[in-house]
C-alpha positions in Angstrom: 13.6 71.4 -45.7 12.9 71.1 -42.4 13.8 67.6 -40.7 11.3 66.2 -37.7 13.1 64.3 -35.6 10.3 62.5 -33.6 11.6 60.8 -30.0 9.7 58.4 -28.0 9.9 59.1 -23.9 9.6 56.0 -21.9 8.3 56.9 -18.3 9.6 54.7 -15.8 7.8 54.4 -13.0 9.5 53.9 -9.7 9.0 50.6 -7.8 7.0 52.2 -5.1 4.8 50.7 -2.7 1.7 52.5 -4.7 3.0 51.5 -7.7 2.5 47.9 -7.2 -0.3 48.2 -5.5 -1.6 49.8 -8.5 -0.5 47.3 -10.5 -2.4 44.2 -8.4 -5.2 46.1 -9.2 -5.0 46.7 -12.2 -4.6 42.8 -13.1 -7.4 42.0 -11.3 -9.8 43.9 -13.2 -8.2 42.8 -16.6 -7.1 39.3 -15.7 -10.3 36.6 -15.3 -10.7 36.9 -11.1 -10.1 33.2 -11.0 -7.5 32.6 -13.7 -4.3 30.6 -13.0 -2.0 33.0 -14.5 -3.2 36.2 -12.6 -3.3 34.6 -9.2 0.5 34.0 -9.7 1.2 37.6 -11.4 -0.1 38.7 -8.0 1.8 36.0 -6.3 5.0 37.5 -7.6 3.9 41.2 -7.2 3.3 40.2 -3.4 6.4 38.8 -2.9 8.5 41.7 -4.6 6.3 44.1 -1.8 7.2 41.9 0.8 10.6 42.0 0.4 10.4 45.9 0.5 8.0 46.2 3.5 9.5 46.8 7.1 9.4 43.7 9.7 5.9 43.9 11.5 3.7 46.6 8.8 2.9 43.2 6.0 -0.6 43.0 7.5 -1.2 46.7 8.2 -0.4 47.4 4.4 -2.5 43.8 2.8 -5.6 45.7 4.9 -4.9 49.2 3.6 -3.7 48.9 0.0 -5.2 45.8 -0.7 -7.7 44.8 1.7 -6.4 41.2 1.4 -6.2 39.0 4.5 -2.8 37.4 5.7 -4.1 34.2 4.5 -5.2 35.6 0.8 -1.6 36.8 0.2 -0.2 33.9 1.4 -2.0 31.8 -1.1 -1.1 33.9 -4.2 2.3 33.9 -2.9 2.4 30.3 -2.9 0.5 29.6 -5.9 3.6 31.8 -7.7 6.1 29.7 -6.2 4.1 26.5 -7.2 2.5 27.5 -10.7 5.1 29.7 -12.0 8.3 27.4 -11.5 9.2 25.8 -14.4 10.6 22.9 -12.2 7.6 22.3 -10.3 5.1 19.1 -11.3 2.1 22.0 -10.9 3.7 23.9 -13.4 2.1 22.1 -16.7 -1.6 22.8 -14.7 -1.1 26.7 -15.2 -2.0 26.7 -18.9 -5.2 25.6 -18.0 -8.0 27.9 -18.3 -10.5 25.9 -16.3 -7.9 25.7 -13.3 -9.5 28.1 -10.9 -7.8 29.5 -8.4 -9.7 27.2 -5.7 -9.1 24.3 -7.7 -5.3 25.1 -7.6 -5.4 25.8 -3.8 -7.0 22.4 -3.3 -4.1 20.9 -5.6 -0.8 22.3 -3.5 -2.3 20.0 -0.7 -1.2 16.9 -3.0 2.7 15.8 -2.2 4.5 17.0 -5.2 5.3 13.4 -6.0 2.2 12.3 -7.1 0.8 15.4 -8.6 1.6 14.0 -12.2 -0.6 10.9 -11.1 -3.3 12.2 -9.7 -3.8 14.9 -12.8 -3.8 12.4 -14.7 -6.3 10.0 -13.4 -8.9 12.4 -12.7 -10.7 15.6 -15.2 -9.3 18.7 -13.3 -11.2 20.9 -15.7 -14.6 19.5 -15.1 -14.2 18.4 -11.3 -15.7 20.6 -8.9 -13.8 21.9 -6.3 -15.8 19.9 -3.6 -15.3 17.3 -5.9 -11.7 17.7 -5.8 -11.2 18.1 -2.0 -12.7 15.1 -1.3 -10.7 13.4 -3.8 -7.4 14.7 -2.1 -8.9 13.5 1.3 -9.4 10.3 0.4 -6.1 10.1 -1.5 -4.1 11.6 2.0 -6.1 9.0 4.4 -5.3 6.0 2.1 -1.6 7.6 2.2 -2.1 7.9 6.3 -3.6 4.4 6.4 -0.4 2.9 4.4 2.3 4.9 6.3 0.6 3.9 9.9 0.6 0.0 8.3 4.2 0.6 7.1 5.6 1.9 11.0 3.4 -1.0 12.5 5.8 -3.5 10.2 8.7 -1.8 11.2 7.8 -1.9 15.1 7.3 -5.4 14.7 10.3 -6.2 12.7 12.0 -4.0 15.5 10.5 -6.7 17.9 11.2 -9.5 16.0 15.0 -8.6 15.5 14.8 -7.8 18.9 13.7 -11.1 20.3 15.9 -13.3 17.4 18.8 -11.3 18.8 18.3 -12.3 23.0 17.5 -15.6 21.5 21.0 -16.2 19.6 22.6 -17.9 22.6 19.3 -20.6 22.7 19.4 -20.9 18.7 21.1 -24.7 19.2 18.4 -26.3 22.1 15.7 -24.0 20.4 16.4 -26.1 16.7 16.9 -29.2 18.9 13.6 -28.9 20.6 12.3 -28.0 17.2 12.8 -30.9 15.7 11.9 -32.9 18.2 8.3 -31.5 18.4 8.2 -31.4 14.6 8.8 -34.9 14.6 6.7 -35.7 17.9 3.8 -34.2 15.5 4.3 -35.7 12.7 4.7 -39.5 14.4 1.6 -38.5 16.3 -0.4 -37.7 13.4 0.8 -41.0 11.3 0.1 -43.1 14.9 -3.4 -41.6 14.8 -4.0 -42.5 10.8 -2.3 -46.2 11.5 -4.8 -46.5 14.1 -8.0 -45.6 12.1 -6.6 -47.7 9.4 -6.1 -50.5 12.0 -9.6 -49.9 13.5 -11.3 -50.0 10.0 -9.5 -53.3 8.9 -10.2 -54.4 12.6 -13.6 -53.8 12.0 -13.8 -55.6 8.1 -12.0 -58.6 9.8 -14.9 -59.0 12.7 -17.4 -58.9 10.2 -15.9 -61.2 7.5 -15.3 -63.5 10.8 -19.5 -63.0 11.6 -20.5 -63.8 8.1 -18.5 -66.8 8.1 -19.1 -68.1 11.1 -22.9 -67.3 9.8 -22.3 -69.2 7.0 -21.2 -72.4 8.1 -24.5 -72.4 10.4 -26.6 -71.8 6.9 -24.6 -74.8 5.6 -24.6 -77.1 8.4 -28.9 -76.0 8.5 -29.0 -76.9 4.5 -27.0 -80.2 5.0 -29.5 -81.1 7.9 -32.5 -80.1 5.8 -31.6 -82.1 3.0 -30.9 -85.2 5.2 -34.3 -85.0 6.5 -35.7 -84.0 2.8 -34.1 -87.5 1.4 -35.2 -89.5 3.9 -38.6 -88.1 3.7 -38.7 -88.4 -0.5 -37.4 -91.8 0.3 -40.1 -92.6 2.6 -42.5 -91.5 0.0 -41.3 -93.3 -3.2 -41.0 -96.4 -2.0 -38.2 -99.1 -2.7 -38.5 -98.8 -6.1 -37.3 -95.6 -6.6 -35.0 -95.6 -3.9 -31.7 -95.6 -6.2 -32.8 -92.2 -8.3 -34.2 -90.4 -5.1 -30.8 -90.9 -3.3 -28.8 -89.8 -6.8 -31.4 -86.8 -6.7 -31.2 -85.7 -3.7 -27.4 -86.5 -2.9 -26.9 -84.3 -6.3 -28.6 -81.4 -4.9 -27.1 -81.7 -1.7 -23.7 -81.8 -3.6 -24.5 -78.8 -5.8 -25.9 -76.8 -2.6 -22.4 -77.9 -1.0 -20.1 -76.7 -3.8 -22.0 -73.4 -4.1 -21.6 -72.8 0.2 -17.9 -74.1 -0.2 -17.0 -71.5 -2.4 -18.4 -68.9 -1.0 -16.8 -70.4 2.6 -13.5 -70.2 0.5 -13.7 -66.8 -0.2 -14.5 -65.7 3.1 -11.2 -67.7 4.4 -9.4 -65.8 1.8 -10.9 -62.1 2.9 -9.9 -63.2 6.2 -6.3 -63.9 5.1 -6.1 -61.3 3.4 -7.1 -58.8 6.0 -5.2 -60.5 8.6 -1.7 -59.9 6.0 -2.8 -56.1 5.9 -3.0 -56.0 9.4 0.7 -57.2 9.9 1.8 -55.1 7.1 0.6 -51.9 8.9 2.0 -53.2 12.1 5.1 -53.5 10.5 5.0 -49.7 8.9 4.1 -48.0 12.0 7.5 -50.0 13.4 9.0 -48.7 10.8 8.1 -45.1 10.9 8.7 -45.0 14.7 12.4 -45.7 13.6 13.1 -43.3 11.0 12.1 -41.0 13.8 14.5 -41.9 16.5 16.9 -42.0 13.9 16.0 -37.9 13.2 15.9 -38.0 17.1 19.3 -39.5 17.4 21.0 -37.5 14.5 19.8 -34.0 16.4 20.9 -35.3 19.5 24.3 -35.8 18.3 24.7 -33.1 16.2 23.8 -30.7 19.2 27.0 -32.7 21.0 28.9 -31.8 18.2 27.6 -28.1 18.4 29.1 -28.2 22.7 32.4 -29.6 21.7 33.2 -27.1 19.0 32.1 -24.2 21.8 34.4 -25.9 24.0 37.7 -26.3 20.9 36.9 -23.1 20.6 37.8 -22.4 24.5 34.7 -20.9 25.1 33.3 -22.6 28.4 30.2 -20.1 28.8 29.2 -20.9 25.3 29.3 -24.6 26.1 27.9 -24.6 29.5 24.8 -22.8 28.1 23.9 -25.3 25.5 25.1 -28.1 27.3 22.1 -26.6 29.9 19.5 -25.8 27.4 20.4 -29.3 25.7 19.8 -31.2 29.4 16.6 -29.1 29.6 15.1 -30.2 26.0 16.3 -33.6 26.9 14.2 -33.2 30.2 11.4 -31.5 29.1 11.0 -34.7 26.2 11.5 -37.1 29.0 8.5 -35.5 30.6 6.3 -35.4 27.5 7.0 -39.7 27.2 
């Protein structure tokens, strides 16, 4: 019996330049023209011929072979490096038949650290790849708009250190003058309310004043009236009833009295009491005004203090500095009085 021994040849092709070619080809015509996973078969393939093909002939042998542009290669090269790296964020996007090859140029203009994001808030698959690019525009000018905001903070906190720095030697007549103007406002602002509180009670007291002053004229008119009214009822009733009219008429004029008096009583007591208010403010605003001198006073001599350590600390610039920006507050607060 006769034994068949059957052997397999593998032929192995060499990695020529035609070979590879032939194999680009090849994929395009099997592989979906836009799928993800052929663009970066080609990718690769383009970058193994590169690395084969002399300085100077890439171009000349895209046009010939391939008759791809510069640009076209380029893209499939970078797609491989992007879409078939396991460690790349566009990796996961590969297995995605609906990832056309446009769709996945438009995507390698995102910064790889907020691919993950942006795939995730928007539907890659259905977008379209207008859609898509302005998407990634607007994404990039909000990104442009942030990082110009972000080095116009820095260039004023630049400035601003700058200026705290040359202001370092001042820092002692600067929190002097500070104060002093912080308190300067603030005793102007409670002068100003004392005053319209004064003015309004000014004004209540002037017219409590009016109406009493009107009042005892009503009261001295009523008296008068009723004289003339008794004398007159008198006149009229005869001697008879001359007893009863006076009783009559001197209660009415009693009762018109007491109602006048009381009302005359509480005018005197509005006026007291507007009159106490008045003094009581008086005495506030005194008040105040002292608890500012005494912040004046306590600046003042805490700034010495400041001058006398500069000059324990034998440091005579120091101290002839602030004892000159001190003298120059001082002046310029003289000025202001």
């Amino acid at each position: 019996m006769n034994n068949l021994v059957e052997t397999d040849y593998t032929i192995v092709q060499a990695r020529t330049l035609p070979v590879i070619a032939s194999e680009i080809h090849q994929i395009e015509r099997t592989v979906y023209g836009v799928a993800l996973d052929g663009a970066i078969q080609i990718g690769r393939k383009l970058q193994e011929a590169k690395a084969m093909i002399p300085h100077g002939e890439w171009v000349k042998w895209l046009d010939e072979n391939l008759n791809y542009s510069q640009r076209q290669a380029y893209n499939f090269m970078e797609i491989a490096d992007n879409y078939g790296d396991e460690n790349s964020p566009f990796y996961n996007l590969q297995t995605s038949a609906n990832v056309s090859i446009s769709k996945a140029l438009e995507l390698l203009r995102l910064p790889e650290e907020e691919v993950k994001s942006f795939t995730e808030e928007h539907d890659i698959e259905s977008e379209t790849v207008k859609g898509l690019r302005d998407e990634i525009n607007n994404l990039k000018r909000e990104r442009d708009r942030a990082e110009d905001h972000n080095e116009s903070l820095r260039k004023d906190l630049a400035r601003a250190q700058s200026d705290l720095a040359e202001a370092m030697t001042q820092e002692d007549a600067d929190r002097i003058r500070g104060q002093y103007e912080a308190a300067k406002e603030e005793l102007q602002t409670e002068n100003a309310k004392i005053k319209e509180e004064q003015s309004e009670l000014q004004a209540k007291l002037e017219q409590a004043k009016e109406d009493l002053k009107k009042q005892k004229a009503k009261l001295k008119e009523i008296k008068t009236s009723m004289d003339e009214e008794v004398q007159k009822r008198l006149a009229e009733t005869g001697t008879e009833i001359e007893e009863k009219a006076k009783a009559d008429a001197r209660a009415e004029v009693e009762a018109t009295l007491g109602q006048n008096a009381e009302e005359i009583k509480r005018l005197e007591e509005q006026v007291e009491r507007l009159e106490a208010e008045r003094a009581k403010l008086s005495n506030t605003m005194l008040m105040e005004f002292k608890v500012y001198v005494d912040q004046l006073q306590d600046a003042f001599d805490k700034a010495g203090a400041c001058i006398l350590d500069a000059e324990a600390d034998s440091d005579p610039e120091l101290s002839n500095k602030m004892n000159a920006a001190l003298k120059k507050v001082l002046q310029v607060m003289m000025e202001d009085l």
